[in-house]
N, C-alpha and C positions, 0 to 999 in steps of 0.2 A: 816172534811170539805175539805182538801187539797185534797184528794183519791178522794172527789166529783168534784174537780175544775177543772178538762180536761172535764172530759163527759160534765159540765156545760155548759163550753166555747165552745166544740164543738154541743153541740144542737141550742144554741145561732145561732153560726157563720151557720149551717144548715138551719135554723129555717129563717135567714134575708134575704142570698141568694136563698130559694128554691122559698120564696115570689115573691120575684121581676120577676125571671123567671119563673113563672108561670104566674101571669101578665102581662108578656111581650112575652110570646109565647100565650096565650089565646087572645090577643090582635090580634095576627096573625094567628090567625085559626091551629093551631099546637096541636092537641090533641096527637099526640105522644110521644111529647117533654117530657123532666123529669120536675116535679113538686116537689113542697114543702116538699112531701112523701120521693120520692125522693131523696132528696137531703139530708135529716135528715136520712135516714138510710145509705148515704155513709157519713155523720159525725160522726154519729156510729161506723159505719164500721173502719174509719183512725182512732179515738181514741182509738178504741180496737185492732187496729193494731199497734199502739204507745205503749200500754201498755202491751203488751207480751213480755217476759224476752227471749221468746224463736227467732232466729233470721228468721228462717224458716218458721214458723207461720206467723207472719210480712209478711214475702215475698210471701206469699200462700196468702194471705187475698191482698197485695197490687194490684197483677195481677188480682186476684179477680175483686178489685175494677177498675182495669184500663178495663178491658174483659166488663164489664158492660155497661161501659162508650163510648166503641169500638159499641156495640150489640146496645145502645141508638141512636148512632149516625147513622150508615147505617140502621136500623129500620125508624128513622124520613129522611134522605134521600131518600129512599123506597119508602113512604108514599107519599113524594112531588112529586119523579119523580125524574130520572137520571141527567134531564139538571137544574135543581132548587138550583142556590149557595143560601144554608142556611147559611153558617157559621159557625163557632165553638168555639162562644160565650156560650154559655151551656156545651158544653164541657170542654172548658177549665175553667171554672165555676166551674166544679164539682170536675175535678182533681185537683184547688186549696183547693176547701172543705178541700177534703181530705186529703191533705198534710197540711193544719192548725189542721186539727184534729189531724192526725199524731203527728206534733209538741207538741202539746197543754200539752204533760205532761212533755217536756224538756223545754219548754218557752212556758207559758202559757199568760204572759204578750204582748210574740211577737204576739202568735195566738190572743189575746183579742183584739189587736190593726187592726190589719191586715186584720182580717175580716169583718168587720163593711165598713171600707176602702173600699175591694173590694163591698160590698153590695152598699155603695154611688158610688162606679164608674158605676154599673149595672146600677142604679136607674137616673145615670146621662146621659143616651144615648143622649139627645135629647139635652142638651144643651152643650155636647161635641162635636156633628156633627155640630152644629150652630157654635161654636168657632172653628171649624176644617175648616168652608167653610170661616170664615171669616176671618181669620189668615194670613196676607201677607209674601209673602216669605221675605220681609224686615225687617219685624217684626220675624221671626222666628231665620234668620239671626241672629239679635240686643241676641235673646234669647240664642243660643249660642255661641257668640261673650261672652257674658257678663259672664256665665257657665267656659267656657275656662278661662277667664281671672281668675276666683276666683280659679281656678286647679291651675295656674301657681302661682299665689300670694301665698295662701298655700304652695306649694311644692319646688319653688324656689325661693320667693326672703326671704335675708338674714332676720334673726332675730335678728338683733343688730344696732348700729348705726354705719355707713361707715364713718362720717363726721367729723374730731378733736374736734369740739365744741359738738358732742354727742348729736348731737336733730336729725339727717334725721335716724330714722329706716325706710327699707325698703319694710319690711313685714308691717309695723304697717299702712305705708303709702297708700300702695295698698289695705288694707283694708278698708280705708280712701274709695279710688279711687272707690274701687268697691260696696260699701253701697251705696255710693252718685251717682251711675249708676243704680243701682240695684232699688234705690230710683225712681229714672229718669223714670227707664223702667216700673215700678210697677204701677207709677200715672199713665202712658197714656194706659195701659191696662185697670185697674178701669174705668178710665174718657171712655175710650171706653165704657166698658159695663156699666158700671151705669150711664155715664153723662146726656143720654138724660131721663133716666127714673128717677132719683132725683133730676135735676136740674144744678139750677148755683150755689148753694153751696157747691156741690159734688166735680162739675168740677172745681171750684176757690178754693178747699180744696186741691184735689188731685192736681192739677195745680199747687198749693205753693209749692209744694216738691219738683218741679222740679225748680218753679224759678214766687219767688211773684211781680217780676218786670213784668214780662214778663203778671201775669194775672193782675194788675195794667194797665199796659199800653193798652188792650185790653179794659177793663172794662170799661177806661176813652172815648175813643173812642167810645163806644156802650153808653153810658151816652151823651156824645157828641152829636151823631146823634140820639136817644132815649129819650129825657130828663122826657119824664114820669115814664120813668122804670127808674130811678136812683136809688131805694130800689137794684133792683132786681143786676145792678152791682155794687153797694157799697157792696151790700152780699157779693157777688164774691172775691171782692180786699178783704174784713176782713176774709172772712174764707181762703185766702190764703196765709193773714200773718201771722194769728194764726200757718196754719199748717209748717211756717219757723220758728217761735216759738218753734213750738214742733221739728223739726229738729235740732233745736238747742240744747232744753236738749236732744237728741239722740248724737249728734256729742260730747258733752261737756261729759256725762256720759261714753261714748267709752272710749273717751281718758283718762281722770280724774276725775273719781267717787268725788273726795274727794272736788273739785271745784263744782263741783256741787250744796254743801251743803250752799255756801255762793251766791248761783245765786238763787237758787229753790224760793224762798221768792220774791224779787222784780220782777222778770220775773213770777212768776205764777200770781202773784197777777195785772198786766198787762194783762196778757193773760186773765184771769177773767173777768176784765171791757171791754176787746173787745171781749169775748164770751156773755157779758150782753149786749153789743151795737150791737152784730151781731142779738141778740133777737130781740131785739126794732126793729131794722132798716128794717129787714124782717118779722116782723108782720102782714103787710098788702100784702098780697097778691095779686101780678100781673099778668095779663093773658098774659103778652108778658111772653119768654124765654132768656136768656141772651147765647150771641154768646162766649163763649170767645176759642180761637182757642191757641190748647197747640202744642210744634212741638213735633213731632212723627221719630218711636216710641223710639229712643236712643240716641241720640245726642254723638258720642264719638270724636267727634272735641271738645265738649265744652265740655266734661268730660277731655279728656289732657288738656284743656287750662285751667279747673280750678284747675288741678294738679301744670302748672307751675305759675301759680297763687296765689295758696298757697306755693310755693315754696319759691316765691318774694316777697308774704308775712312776710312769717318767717324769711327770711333774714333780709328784711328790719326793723323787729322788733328786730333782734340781733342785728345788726349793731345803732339801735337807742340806744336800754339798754344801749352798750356798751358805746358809746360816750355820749350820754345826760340823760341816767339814767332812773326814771319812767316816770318823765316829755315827753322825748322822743315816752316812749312804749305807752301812749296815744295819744299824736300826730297822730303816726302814724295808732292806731288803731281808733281813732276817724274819720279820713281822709278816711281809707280803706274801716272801714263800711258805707260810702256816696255809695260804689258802692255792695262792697261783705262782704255780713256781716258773712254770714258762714265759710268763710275763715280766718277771724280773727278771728274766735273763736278758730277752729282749731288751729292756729299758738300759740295762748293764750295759749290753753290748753296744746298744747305739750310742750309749755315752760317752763310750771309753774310742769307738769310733771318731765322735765328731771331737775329741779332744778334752770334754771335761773331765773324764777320769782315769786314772791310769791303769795302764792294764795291772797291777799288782792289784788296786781297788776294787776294779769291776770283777776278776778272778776273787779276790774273796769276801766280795757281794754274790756273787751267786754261788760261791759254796755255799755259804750259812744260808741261801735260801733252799738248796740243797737237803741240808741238813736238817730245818724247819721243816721242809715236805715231810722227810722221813719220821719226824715225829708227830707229825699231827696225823698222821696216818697210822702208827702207830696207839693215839687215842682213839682215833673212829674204829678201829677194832676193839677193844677192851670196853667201849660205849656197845657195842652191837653184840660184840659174842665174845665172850668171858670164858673161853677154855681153853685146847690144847692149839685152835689153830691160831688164835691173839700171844698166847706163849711161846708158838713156833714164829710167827712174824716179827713178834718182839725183838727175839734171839737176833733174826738175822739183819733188823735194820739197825738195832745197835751197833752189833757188828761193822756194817757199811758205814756209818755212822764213826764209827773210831779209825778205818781205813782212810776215807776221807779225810779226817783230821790228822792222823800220821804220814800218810803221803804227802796232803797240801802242805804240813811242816816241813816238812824235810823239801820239796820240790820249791816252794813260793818264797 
């Protein structure tokens, strides 16, 4: 079966690219153009020029295949006429073929993977010139701004801790920096392309990634001047703290797997009853849309300021242990998450990491910062909009709110 598994892979990988451009040149009246046929006897072709011991053969058979591919090209140039930019999408189409098939008996794995790959970027023509025309250079910008940063984090900052009390690693931190951007940048591309076509649960989903205040504070306002659509933004604000929820087991499992174990329980089991009330609450469906406006598309003012953020965090959690002990490490994380609850978890998790807190500590340090999010959240609604969708949010973070509290009892 092994001796059969290049030819396999390279008929395959033949077989999916010859499709698409045959499709796609018959689509545009190109009867010249290489087809299916095609395209499977130059996967033949690479494979059987991969698998000669001899090096010469190889290179007879390679020019071969390239001479073909030369003849295909100014034959269909020919065809259209001198001044006619075709392209050399098909071309270079084929000389990939080739060289996957080539490979396919030294890394058959890479060729399996690879090809398929370029087959969906063929098949994807049309909704990669849509994102190509709609792509701002701001946004492209953010894209390798963010790219850059994750080369430099890798490569240069240190992998240890610089600080005598041995909690700031460098590397560990930037890795921090660059999820929680990378996070950033990822929702308002989503919320781009899927917002209007899934909704306000999409856009208040991916919108929490970025920051569940911010689609809180939208949703109350559109409830505000909306009050019939109130399902439509109470969706919004629940599925955007859900998904700071689930940011949070992401940040928590980064840092310390092992804390995790003693949070997984009363946070899921939260998250639960607001994935059951996100059910209920958007059952009836409404023919308005919900506005909620995320900013775009990288925010890296507010990615340093939640750096030094969590910075003043951590400190102020060292400085608490050290003088008042746990009583202190609550305090100060129950105060913190009123505004940032991801950051004191962070700061939790790294601490209970490098050994100053125990994980009993740091698990109910960032419950009650938990629990703090849900109430100050809870006031910026009754602050913004004072009816039935503040008395439906109410309900249900209380709720999560005494789940929390009953499971972390019974489990911690």
């Amino acid at each position: 079966m092994n001796q059969w598994q290049p030819y396999l892979i390279a008929i395959v990988i033949g077989l999916l690219v010859g499709i698409e451009r045959e499709k796609s040149n018959s689509t545009h009246s190109s009867q010249h153009a290489m087809g299916v046929r095609t395209f499977l006897l130059i996967s033949l072709l690479g494979v059987m020029a991969g698998g000669f011991e001899s090096l010469w053969l190889s290179a007879t058979l390679t020019a071969f295949a390239l001479a073909l591919i030369l003849v295909s090209y100014f034959n269909q140039t020919h065809a259209q006429g001198v001044n006619v930019d075709r392209g050399l999408t098909t071309e270079f189409a084929a000389g990939i073929v080739f060289c996957l098939s080539y490979t396919a008996h030294q890394s058959p794995a890479l060729s399996a993977i690879i090809g398929p790959v370029v087959a969906m970027i063929l098949f994807s023509k049309s909704s990669l010139h849509r994102f190509t025309h709609a792509i701002k250079p701001l946004e492209l910008k953010s894209a390798l701004l963010l790219l850059l940063g994750g080369v430099v984090v890798v490569n240069l900052a240190p992998d240890h801790a610089i600080d005598p009390w041995k909690i700031f690693n460098p590397r560990k931190f930037g890795f921090l920096v660059i999820t929680l951007g990378t996070l950033e940048f990822s929702s308002y591309v989503l919320s781009k392309l899927l917002g209007r076509k899934k909704g306000s649960l999409v856009v208040g989903f991916l919108g929490g990634l970025v920051s569940s205040t911010a689609v809180l504070l939208s949703s109350a306002r559109q409830s505000a001047k909306q009050p019939k659509t109130w399902r439509i933004h109470l969706g919004a604000a629940l599925a955007a703290k859900l998904a700071a929820f689930i940011e949070l087991f992401l940040i928590v499992a980064l840092i310390s797997p092992s804390l995790l174990k003693n949070l997984v329980w009363p946070l899921s089991a939260a998250l639960a009853f607001g994935l059951i009330s996100l059910v209920v609450v958007t059952w009836k469906k409404e023919a308005a849309s919900a506005n909620i406006n995320l900013k775009s598309p990288l925010d890296w003012k507010g990615v340093f300021r939640l750096s030094f953020i969590l910075g003043g965090i951590l400190a102020a959690i060292s400085i608490a242990k050290y003088w008042l002990g746990d009583s202190g490490t609550f305090a100060i994380s129950f105060l913190t998450g009123l505004f940032e609850l991801h950051g004191v978890s962070l700061a939790n998790s790294t601490m209970q990491k490098q050994g100053f807190l125990t994980a009993e500590v740091a698990s109910l340090s960032i419950l009650l910062a938990v629990i703090a999010s849900l109430l100050s959240k809870i006031g910026i609604s009754w602050v913004i909009s004072r009816g039935i969708f503040s008395r439906a949010l109410t309900g249900i973070f209380l709720s999560m709110i005494a789940i929390i509290v009953l499971v972390g009892w019974l489990t911690l």
